[in-house]
C-alpha positions as CSV (number, residue, x, y, z in Angstrom):
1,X,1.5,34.3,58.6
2,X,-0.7,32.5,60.9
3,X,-3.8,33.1,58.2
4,X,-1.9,31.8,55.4
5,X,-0.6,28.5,57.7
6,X,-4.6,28.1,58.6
7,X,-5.5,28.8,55.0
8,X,-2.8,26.1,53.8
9,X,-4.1,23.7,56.5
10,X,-7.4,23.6,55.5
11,X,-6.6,23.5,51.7
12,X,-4.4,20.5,52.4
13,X,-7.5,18.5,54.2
14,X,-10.0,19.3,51.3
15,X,-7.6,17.8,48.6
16,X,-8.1,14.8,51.1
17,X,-11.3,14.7,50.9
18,X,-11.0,14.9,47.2
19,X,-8.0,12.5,46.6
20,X,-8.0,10.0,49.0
21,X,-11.7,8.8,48.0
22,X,-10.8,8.9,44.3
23,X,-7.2,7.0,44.2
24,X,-8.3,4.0,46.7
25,X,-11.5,3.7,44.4
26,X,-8.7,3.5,41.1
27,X,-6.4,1.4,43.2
28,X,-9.8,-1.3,44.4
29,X,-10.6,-1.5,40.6
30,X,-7.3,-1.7,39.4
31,X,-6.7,-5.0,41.7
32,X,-9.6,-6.4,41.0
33,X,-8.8,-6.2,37.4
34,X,-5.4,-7.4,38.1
35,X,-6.7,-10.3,40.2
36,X,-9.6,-11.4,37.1
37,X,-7.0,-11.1,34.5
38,X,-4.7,-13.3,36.3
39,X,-7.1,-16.0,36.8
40,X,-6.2,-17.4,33.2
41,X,-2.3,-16.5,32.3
42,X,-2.4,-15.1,29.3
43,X,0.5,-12.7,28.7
44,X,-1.7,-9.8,26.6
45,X,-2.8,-7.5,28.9
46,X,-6.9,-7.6,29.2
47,X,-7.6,-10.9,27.2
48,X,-7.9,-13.3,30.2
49,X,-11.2,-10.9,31.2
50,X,-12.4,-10.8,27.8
51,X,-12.3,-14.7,27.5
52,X,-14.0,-14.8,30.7
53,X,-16.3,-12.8,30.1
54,X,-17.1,-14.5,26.5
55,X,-17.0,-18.1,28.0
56,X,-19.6,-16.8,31.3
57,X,-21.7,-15.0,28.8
58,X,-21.8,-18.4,26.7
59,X,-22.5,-20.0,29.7
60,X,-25.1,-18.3,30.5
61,X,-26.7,-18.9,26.7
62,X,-26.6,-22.5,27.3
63,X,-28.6,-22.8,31.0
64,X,-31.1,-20.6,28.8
65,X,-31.8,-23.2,26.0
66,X,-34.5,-25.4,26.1
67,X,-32.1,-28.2,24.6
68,X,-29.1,-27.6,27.1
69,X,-30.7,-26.5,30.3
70,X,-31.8,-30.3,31.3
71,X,-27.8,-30.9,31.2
72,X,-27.5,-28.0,33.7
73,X,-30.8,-29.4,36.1
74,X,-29.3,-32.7,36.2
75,X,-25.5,-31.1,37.0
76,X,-27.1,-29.1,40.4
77,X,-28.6,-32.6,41.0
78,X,-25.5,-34.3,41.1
79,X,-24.1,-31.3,43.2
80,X,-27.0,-31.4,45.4
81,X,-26.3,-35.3,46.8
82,X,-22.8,-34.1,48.0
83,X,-22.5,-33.3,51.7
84,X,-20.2,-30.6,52.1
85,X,-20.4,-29.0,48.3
86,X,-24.0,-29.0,48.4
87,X,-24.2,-26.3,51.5
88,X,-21.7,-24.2,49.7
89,X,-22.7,-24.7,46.5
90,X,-26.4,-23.6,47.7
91,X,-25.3,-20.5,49.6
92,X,-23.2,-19.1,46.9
93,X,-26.2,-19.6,44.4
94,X,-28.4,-18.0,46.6
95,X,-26.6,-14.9,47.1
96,X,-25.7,-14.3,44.0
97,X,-29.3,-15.1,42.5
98,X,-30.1,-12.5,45.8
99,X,-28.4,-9.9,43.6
100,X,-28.5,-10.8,39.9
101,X,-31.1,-13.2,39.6
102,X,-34.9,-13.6,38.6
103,X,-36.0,-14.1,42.6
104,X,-33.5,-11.1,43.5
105,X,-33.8,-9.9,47.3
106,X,-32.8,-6.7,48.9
107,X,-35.6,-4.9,47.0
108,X,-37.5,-4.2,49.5
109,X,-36.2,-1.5,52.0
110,X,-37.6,-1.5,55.6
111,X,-37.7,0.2,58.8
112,X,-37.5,-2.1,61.3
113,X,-39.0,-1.0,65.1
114,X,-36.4,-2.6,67.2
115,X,-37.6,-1.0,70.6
116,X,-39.6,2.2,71.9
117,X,-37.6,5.1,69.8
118,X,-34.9,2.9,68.1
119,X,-35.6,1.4,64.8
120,X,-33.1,-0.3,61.9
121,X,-32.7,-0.2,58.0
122,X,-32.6,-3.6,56.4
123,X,-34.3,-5.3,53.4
124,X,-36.9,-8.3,53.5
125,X,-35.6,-11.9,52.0
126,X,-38.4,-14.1,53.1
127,X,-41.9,-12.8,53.5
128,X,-42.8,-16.2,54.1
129,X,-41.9,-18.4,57.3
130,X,-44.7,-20.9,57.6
131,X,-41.9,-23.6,56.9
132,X,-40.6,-22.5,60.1
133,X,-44.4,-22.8,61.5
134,X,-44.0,-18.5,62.6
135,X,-46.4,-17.3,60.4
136,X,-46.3,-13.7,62.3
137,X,-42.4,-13.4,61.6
138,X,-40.7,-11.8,58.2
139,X,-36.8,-12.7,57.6
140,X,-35.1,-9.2,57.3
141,X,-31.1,-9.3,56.4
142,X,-29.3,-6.2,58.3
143,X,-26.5,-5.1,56.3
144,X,-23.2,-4.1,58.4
145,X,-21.5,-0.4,58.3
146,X,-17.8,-0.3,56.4
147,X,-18.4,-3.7,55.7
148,X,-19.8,-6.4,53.3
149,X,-21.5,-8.6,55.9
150,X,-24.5,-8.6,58.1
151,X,-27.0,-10.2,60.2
152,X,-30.2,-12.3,59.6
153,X,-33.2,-11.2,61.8
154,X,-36.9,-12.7,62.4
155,X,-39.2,-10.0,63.4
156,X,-42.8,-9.6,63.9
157,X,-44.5,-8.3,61.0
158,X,-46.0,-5.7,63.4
159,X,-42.5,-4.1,63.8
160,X,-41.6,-3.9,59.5
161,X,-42.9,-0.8,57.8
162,X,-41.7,-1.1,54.1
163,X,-40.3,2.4,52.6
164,X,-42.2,2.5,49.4
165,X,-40.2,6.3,48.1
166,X,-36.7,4.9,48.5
167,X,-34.5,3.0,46.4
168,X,-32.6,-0.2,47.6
169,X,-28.9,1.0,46.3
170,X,-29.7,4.5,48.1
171,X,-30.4,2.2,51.5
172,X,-27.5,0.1,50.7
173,X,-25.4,3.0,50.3
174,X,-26.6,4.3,53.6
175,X,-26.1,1.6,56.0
176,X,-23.1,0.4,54.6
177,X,-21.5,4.4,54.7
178,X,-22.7,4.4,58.1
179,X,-25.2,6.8,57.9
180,X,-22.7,9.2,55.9
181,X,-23.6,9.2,52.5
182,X,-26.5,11.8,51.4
183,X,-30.0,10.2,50.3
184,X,-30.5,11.6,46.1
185,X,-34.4,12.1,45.1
C-alpha cells in the first residue's frame, strides 16, 4: 500500500510540473488578449486586436515615408518641449526601440567580474560614456530574477568579458528563470 501511496505522490507532483507551467502560460495570454481586445469596445470577439493591429501597422507605414515622416519629426519636437511628457515620452521610446528598434540593446551578453570569484550576467546599453567624461566605464543593464526589472551599472571595461557563443534570449531566459532554465546550443 505504502508503494502505491509513494507512487501516486510522485505521479501527482509531475503532472505539476507539467500542468501548472502550461495553464498559467494559457491563462497570461488569454488576459492579455482580453485586456488588448478591450482597449476598443467592439462587441465581435477578436476585431478590436485586428484593428489595432491594422491602424499600428499603418502607423508604422507612415513614419517610414519620405513624404509623412517630417509630420512625425516635428510631432516628437513638440513632445520634446514638454516638461513632464518629454521624460516619459523619452523613456518609453527608448525601451521599446531597446527591443524592437534599429539601435536595439540587450544584444550583447556579458560576464561581468563583480569581485575576486563572483561575476554577473547582464547585457551592454552604452559602450560609450565620454558624455559622462568616464571613458574607462561601459553602461551594463542587470536584468532581475522572476521579474521584469533590473538595475543600471557603470563598470570598468577591465571587468566586462563579452560572451561571443551565446544568444541574448538564452541569457535572458537565464537570469530572469533564476538560473533554472537549461542553456540550448
Amino acid at each position: 500500500m505504502s508503494f502505491t501511496y509513494k507512487r501516486m505522490i510522485t505521479y501527482f507532483f509531475r503532472g505539476l510540473l507539467f500542468v501548472i507551467p502550461i495553464t498559467l502560460t494559457i491563462y497570461v495570454i488569454y488576459l492579455i488578449i482580453q485586456f488588448l481586445d478591450g482597449i476598443l469596445p467592439i462587441p465581435i470577439p477578436g476585431l478590436g486586436i485586428l484593428i489595432m493591429l491594422a491602424f499600428i501597422t499603418f502607423v508604422g507605414f507612415l513614419a517610414s515615408i519620405f513624404i509623412t515622416k517630417p509630420l512625425f519629426d516635428i510631432f516628437e519636437k513638440w513632445i520634446f518641449k514638454i516638461p513632464l511628457i518629454n521624460i516619459l515620452y523619452t523613456s518609453i521610446k527608448d525601451l521599446m526601440s531597446a527591443f524592437v528598434g534599429d539601435k536595439k540593446k540587450f544584444n550583447i551578453p556579458v560576464i561581468v567580474k563583480l569581485s575576486e570569484g563572483m561575476s554577473r550576467l547582464g547585457f551592454i546599453t552604452q559602450d560609450d560614456l565620454t558624455i559622462l567624461e568616464e571613458d574607462n566605464l561601459v553602461a551594463i543593464y542587470f536584468p532581475h530574477s522572476y521579474n521584469f526589472s533590473g538595475n543600471l551599472y557603470l563598470v570598468p571595461r577591465d571587468n566586462v568579458r563579452i560572451l561571443r557563443n551565446v544568444k541574448s534570449a538564452d541569457i535572458m531566459k537565464l537570469i530572469v528563470s533564476g538560473g533554472v532554465s537549461s542553456m540550448h546550443e
